[in-house]
PDB file of N, H, CA, C and O in Angstrom:
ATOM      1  N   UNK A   1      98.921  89.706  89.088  1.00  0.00           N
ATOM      2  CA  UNK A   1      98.455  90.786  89.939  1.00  0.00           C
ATOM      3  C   UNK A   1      99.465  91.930  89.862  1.00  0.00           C
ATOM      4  O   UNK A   1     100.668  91.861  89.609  1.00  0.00           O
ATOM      5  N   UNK A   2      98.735  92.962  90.126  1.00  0.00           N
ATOM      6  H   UNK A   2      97.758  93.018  90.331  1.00  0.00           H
ATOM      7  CA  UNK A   2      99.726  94.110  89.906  1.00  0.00           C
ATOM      8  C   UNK A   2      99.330  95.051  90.817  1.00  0.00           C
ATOM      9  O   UNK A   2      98.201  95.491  91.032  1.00  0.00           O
ATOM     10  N   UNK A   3     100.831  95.428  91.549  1.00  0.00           N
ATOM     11  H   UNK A   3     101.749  95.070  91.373  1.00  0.00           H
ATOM     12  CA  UNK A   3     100.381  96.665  92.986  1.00  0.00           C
ATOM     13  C   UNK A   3     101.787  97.266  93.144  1.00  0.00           C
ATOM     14  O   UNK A   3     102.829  96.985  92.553  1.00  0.00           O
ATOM     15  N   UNK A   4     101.546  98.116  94.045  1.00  0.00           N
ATOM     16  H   UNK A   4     100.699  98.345  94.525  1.00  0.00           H
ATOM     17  CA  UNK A   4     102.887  99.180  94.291  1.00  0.00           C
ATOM     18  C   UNK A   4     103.003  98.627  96.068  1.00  0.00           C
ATOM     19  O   UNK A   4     102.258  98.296  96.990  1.00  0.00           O
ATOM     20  N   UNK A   5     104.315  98.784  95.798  1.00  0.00           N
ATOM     21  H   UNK A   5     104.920  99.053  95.049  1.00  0.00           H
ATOM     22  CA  UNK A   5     104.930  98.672  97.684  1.00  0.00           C
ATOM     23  C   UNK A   5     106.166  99.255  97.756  1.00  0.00           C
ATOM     24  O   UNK A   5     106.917  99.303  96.783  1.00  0.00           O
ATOM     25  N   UNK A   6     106.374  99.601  98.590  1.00  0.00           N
ATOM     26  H   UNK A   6     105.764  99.562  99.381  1.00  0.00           H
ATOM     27  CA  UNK A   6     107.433 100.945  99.335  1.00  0.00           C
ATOM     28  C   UNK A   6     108.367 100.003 100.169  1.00  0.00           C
ATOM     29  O   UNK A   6     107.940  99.339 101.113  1.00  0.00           O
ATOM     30  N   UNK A   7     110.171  99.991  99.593  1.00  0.00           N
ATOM     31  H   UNK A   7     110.517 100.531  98.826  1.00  0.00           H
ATOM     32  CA  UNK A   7     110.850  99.351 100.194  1.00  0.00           C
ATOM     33  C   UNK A   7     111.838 101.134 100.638  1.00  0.00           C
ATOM     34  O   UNK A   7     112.263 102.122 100.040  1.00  0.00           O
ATOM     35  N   UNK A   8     111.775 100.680 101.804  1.00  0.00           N
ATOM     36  H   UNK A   8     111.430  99.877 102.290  1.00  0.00           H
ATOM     37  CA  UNK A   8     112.636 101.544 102.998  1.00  0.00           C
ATOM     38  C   UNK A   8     114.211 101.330 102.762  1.00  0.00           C
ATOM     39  O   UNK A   8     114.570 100.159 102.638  1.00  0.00           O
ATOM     40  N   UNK A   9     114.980 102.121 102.702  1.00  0.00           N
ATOM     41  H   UNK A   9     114.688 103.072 102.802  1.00  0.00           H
ATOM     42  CA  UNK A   9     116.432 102.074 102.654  1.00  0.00           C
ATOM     43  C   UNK A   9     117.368 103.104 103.740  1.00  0.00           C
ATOM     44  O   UNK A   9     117.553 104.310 103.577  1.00  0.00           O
ATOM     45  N   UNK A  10     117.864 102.293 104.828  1.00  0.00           N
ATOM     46  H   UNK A  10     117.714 101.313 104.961  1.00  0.00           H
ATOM     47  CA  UNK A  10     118.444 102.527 105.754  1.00  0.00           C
ATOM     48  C   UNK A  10     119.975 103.138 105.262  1.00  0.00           C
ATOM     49  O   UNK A  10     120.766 102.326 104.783  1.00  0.00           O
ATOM     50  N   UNK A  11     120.442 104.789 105.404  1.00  0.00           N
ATOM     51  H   UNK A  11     119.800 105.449 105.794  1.00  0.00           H
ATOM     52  CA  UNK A  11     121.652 104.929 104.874  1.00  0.00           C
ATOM     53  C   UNK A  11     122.402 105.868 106.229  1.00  0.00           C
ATOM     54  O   UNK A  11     121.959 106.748 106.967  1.00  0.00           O
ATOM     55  N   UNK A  12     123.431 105.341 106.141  1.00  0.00           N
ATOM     56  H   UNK A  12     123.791 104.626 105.541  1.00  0.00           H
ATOM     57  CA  UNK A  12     124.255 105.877 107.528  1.00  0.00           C
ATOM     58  C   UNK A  12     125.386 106.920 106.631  1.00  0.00           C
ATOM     59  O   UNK A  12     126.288 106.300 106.066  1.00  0.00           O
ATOM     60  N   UNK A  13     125.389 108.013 106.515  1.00  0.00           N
ATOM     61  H   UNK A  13     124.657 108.516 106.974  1.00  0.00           H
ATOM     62  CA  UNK A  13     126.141 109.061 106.249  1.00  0.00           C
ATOM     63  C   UNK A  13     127.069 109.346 107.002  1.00  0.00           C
ATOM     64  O   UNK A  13     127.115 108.850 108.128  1.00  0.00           O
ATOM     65  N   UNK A  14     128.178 110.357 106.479  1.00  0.00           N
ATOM     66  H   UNK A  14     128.140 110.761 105.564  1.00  0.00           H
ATOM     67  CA  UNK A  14     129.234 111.256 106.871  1.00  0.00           C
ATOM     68  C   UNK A  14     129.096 112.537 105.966  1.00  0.00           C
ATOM     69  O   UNK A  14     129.165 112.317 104.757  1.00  0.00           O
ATOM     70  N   UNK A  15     128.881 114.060 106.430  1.00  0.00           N
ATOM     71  H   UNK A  15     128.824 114.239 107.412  1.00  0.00           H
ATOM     72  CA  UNK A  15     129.220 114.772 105.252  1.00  0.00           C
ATOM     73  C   UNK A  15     129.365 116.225 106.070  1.00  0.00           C
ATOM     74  O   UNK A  15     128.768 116.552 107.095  1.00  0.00           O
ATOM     75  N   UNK A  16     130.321 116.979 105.318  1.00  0.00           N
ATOM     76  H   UNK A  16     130.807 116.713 104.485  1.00  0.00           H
ATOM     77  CA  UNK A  16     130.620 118.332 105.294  1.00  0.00           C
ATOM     78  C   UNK A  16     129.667 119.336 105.576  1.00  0.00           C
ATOM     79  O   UNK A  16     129.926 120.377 106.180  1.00  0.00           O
ATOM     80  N   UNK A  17     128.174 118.899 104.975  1.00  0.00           N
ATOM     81  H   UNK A  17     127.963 118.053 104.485  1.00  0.00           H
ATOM     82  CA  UNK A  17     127.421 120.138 104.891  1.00  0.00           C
ATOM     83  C   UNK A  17     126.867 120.543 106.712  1.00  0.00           C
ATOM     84  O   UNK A  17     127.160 119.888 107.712  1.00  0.00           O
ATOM     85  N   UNK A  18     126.209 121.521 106.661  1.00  0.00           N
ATOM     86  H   UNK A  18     125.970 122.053 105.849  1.00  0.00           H
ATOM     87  CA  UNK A  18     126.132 122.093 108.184  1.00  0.00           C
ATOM     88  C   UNK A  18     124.643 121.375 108.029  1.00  0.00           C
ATOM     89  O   UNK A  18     124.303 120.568 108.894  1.00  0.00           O
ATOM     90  N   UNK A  19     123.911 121.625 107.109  1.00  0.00           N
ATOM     91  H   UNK A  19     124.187 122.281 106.406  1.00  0.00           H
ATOM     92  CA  UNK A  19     122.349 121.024 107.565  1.00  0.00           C
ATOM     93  C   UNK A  19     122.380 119.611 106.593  1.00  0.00           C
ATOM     94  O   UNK A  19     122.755 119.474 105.429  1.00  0.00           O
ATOM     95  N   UNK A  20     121.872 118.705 107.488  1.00  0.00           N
ATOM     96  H   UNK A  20     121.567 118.817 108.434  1.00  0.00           H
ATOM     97  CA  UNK A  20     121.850 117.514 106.997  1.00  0.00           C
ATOM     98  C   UNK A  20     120.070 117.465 105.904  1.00  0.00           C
ATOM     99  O   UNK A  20     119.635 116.481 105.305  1.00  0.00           O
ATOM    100  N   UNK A  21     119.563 118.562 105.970  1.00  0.00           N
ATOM    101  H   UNK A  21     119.916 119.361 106.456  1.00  0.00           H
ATOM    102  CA  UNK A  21     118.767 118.771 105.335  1.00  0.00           C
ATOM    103  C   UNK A  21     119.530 118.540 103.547  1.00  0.00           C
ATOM    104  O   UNK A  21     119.207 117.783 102.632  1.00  0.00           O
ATOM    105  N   UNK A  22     120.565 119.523 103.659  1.00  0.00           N
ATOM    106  H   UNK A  22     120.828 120.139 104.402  1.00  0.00           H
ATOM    107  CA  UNK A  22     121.077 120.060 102.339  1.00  0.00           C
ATOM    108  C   UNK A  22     121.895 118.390 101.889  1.00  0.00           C
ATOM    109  O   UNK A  22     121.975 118.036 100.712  1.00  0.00           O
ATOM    110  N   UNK A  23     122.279 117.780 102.717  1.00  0.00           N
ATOM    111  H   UNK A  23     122.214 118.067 103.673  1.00  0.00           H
ATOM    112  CA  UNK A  23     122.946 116.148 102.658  1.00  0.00           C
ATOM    113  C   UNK A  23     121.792 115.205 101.423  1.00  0.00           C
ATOM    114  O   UNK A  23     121.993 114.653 100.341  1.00  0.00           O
ATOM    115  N   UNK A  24     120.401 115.443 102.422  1.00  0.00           N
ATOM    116  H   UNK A  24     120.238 115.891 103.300  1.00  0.00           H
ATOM    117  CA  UNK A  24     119.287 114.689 102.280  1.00  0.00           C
ATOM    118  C   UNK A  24     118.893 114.925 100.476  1.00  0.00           C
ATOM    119  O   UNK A  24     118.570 113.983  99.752  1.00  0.00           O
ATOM    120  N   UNK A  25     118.988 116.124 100.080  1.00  0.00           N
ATOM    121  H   UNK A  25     119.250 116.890 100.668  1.00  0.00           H
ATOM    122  CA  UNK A  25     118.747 116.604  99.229  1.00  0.00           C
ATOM    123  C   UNK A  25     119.648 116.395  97.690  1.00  0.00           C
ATOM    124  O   UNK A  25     119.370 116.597  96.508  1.00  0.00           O
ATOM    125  N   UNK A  26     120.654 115.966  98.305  1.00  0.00           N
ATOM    126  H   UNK A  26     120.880 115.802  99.265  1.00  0.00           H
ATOM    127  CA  UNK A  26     121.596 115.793  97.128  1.00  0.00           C
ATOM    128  C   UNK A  26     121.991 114.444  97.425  1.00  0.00           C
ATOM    129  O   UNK A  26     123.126 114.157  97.043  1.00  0.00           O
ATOM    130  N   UNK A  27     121.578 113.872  97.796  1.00  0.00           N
ATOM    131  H   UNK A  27     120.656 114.105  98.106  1.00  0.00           H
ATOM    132  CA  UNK A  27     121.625 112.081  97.962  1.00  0.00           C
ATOM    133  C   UNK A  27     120.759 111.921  96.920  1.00  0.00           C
ATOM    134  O   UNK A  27     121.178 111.424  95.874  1.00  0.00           O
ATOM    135  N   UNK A  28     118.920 112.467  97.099  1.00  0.00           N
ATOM    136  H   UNK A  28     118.579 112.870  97.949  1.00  0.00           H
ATOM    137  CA  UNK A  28     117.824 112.450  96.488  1.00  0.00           C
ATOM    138  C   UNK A  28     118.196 112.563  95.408  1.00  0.00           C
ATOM    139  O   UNK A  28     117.919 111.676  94.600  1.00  0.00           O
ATOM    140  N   UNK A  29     118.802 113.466  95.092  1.00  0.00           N
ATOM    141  H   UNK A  29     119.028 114.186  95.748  1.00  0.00           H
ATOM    142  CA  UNK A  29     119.197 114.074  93.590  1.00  0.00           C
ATOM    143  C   UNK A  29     120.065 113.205  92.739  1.00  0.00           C
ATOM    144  O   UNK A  29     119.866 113.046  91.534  1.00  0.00           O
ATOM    145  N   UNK A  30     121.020 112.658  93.403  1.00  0.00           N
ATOM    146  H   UNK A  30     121.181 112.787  94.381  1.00  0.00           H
ATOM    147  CA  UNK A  30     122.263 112.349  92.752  1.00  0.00           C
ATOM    148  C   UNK A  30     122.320 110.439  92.461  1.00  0.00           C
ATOM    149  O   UNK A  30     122.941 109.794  91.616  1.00  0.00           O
ATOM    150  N   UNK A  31     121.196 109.906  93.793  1.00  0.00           N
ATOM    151  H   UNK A  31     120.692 110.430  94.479  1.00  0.00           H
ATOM    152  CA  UNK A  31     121.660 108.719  94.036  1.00  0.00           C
ATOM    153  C   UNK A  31     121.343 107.408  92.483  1.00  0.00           C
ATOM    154  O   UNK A  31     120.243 107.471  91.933  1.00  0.00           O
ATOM    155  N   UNK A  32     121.991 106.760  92.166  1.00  0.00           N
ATOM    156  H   UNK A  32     122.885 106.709  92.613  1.00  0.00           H
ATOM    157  CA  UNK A  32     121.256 105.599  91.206  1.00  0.00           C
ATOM    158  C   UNK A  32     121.399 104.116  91.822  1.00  0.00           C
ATOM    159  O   UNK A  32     122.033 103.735  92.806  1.00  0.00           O
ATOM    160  N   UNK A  33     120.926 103.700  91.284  1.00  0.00           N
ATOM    161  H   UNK A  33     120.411 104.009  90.485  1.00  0.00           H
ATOM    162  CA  UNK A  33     119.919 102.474  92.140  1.00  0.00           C
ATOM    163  C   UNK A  33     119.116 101.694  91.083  1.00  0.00           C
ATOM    164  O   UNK A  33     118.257 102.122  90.312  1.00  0.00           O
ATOM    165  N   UNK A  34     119.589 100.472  91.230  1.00  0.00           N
ATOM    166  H   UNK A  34     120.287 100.125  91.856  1.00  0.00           H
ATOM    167  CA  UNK A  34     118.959  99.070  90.611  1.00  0.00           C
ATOM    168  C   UNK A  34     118.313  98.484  91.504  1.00  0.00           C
ATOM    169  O   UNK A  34     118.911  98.010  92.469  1.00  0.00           O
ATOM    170  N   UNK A  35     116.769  98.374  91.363  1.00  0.00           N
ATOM    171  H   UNK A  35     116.283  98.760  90.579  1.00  0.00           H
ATOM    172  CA  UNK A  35     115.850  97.580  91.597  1.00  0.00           C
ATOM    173  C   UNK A  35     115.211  96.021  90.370  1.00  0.00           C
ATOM    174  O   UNK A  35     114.204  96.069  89.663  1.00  0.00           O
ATOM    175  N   UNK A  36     115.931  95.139  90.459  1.00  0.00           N
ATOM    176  H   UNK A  36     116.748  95.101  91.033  1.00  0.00           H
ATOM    177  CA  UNK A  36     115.381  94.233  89.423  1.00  0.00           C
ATOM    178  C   UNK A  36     114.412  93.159  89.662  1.00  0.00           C
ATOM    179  O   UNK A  36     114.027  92.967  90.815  1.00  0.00           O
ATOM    180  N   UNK A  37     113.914  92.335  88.555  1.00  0.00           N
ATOM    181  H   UNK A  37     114.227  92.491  87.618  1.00  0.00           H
ATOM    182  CA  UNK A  37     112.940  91.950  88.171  1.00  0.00           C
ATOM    183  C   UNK A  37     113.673  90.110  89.281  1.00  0.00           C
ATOM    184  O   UNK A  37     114.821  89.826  89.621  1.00  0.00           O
ATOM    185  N   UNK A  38     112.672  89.525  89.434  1.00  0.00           N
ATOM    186  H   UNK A  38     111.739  89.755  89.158  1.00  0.00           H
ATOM    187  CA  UNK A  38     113.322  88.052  89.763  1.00  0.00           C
ATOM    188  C   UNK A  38     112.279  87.720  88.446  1.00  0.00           C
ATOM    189  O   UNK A  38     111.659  88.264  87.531  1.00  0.00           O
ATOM    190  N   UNK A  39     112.640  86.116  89.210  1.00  0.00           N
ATOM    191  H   UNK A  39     113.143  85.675  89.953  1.00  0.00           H
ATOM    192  CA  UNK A  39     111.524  85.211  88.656  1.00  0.00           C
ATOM    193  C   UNK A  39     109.904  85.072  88.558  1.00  0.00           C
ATOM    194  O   UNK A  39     109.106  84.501  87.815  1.00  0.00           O
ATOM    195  N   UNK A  40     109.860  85.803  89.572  1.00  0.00           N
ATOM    196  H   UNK A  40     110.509  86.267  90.176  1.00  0.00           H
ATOM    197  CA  UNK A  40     108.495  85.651  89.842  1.00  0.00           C
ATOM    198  C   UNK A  40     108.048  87.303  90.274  1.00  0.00           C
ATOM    199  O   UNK A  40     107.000  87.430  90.908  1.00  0.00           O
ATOM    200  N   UNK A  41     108.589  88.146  90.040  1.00  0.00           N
ATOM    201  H   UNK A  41     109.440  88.043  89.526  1.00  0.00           H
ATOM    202  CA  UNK A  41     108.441  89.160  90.157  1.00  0.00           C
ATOM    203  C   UNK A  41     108.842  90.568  89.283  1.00  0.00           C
ATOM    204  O   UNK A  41     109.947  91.071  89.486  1.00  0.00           O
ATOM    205  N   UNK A  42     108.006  91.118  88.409  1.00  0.00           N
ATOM    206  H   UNK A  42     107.109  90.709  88.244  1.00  0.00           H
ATOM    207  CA  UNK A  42     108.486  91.727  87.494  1.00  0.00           C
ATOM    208  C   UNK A  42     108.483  93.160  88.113  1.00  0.00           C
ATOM    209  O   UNK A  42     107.612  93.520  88.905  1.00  0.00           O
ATOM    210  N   UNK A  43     109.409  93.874  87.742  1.00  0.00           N
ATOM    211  H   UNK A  43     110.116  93.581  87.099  1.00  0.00           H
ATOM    212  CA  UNK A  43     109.663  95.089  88.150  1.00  0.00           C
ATOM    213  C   UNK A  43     109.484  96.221  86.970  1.00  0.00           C
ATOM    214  O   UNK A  43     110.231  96.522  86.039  1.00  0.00           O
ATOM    215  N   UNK A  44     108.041  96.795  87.425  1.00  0.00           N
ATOM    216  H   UNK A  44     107.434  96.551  88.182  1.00  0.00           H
ATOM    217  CA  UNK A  44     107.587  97.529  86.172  1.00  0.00           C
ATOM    218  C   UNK A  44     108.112  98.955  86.078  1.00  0.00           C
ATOM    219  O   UNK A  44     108.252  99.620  85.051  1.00  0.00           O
ATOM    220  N   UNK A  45     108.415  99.355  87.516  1.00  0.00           N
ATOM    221  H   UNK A  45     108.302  98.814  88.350  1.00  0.00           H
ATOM    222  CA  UNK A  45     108.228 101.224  87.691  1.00  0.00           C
ATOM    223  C   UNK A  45     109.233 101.466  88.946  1.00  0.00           C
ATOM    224  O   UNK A  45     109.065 100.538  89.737  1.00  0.00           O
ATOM    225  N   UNK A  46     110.224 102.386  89.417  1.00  0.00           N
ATOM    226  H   UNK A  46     110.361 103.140  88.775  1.00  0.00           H
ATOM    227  CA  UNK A  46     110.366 102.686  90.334  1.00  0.00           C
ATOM    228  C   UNK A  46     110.957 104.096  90.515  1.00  0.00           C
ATOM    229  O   UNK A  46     111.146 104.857  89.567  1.00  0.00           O
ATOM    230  N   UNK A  47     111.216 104.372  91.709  1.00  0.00           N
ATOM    231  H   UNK A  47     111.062 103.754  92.479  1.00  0.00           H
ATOM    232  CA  UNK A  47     110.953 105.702  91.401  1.00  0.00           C
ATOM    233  C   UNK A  47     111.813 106.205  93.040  1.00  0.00           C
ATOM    234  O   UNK A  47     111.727 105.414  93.980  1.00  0.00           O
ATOM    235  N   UNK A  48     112.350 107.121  93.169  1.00  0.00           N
ATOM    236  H   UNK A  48     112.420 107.763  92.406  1.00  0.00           H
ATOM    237  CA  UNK A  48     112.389 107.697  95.030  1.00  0.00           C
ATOM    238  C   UNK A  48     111.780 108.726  95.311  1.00  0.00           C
ATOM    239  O   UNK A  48     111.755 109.736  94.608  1.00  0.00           O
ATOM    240  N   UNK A  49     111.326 108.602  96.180  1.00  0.00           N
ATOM    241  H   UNK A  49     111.347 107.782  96.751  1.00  0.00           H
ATOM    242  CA  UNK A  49     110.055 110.075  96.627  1.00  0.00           C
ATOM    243  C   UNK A  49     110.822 110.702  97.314  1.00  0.00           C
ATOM    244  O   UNK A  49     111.524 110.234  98.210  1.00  0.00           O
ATOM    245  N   UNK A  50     110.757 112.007  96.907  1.00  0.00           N
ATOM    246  H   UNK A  50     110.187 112.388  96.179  1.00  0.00           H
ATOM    247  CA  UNK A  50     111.761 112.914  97.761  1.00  0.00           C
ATOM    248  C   UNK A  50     111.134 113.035  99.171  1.00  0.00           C
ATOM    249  O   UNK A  50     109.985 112.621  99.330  1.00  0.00           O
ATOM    250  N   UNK A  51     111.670 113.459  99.978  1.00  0.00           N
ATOM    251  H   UNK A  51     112.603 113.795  99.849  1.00  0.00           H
ATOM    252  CA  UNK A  51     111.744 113.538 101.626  1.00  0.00           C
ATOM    253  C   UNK A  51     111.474 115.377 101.462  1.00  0.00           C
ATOM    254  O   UNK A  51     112.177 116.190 100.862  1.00  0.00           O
ATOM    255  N   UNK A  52     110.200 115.600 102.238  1.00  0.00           N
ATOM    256  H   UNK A  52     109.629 114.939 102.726  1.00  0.00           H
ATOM    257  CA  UNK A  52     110.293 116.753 102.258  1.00  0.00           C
ATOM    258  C   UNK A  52     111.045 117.699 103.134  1.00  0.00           C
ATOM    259  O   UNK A  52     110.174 118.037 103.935  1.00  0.00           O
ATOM    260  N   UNK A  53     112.071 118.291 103.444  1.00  0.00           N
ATOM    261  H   UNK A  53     112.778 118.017 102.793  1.00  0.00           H
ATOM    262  CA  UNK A  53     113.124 118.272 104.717  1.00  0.00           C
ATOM    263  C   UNK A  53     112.723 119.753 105.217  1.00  0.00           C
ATOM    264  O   UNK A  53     112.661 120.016 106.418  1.00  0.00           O
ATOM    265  N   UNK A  54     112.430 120.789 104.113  1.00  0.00           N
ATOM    266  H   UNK A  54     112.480 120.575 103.137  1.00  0.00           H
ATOM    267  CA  UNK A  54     112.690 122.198 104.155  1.00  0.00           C
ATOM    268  C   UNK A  54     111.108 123.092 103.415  1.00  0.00           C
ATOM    269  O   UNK A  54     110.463 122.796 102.409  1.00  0.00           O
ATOM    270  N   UNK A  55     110.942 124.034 104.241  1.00  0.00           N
ATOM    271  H   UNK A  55     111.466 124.275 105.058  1.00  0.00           H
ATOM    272  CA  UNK A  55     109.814 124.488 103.638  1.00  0.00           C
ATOM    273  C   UNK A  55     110.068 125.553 102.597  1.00  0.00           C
ATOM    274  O   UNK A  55     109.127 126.047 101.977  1.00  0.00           O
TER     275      UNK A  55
END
């Protein structure tokens, strides 16, 4: 079987910038991240959806 599901990642910051908007944005940008495969679960695609913060 094959489907998509959305795992949530809880991150507690510290940073310099004045809008935590501009924080949000270069986390998005910058962050890398291993999601792997188990045994019984193959890991085809992943991806982070940006957070829309700013219009």
């Amino acid at each position: 079987m094959e489907d998509t599901i959305f795992l949530l990642v809880k991150v507690k910051i510290k940073t310099s910038y004045q809008s935590i908007h501009d924080a949000i944005a270069e986390l998005q940008a910058e962050t890398d991240y291993t999601i792997g495969s188990t045994e019984n679960v193959q890991v085809i695609e992943t991806q982070i959806i940006d957070l829309k913060t700013k219009n």
